[in-house]
N, C-alpha and C positions, 0 to 999 in steps of 0.2 A: 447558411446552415449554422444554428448555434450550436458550436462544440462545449456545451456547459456539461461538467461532471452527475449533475443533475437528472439530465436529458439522455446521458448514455444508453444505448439500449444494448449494449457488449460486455461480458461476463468479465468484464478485468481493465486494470487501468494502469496507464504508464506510472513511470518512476516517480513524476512530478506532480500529477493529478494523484496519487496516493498520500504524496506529502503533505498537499495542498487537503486533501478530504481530513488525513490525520493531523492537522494543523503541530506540524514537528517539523526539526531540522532533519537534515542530510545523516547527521551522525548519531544523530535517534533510531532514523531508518534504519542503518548497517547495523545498529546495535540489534534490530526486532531481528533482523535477514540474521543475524550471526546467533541469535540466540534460535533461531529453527521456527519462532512465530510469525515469521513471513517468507515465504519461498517462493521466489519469483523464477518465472517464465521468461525464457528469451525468444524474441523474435529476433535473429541473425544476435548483433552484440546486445539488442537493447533489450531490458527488461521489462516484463509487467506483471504485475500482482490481482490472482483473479480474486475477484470480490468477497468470496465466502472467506479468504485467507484473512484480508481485510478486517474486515467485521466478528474474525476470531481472536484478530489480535485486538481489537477493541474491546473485548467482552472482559478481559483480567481485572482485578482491580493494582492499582497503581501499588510499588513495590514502596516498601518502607524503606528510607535511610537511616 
């Protein structure tokens, strides 16, 4: 079975397949999750981020320095 991000057919994706879709680090991630534009779900400890959340935090344009 190809587990490709692609292929998914379930409304949400883990910690790593999020990161890997938003091509960002770890500590970009905690920055979206702490700024309230990604609110992840836990299954027991682990989290996952359902898709619509995803693709809202895509939709911003990138913040000026």
């Amino acid at each position: 079975m190809n587990n490709s991000i692609s292929t998914k057919e379930v409304p949400f994706l883990s910690f790593s397949e999020t990161q890997k879709a938003l091509d960002c680090s770890k500590t970009f991630m905690y920055t979206l999750i702490d700024k309230g534009e990604l609110k992840p779900k836990y299954l027991g400890a682990k989290p996952y981020f359902l898709i619509n959340d995803i693709l809202g935090a895509m939709k911003d344009a990138p913040e000026k320095y």
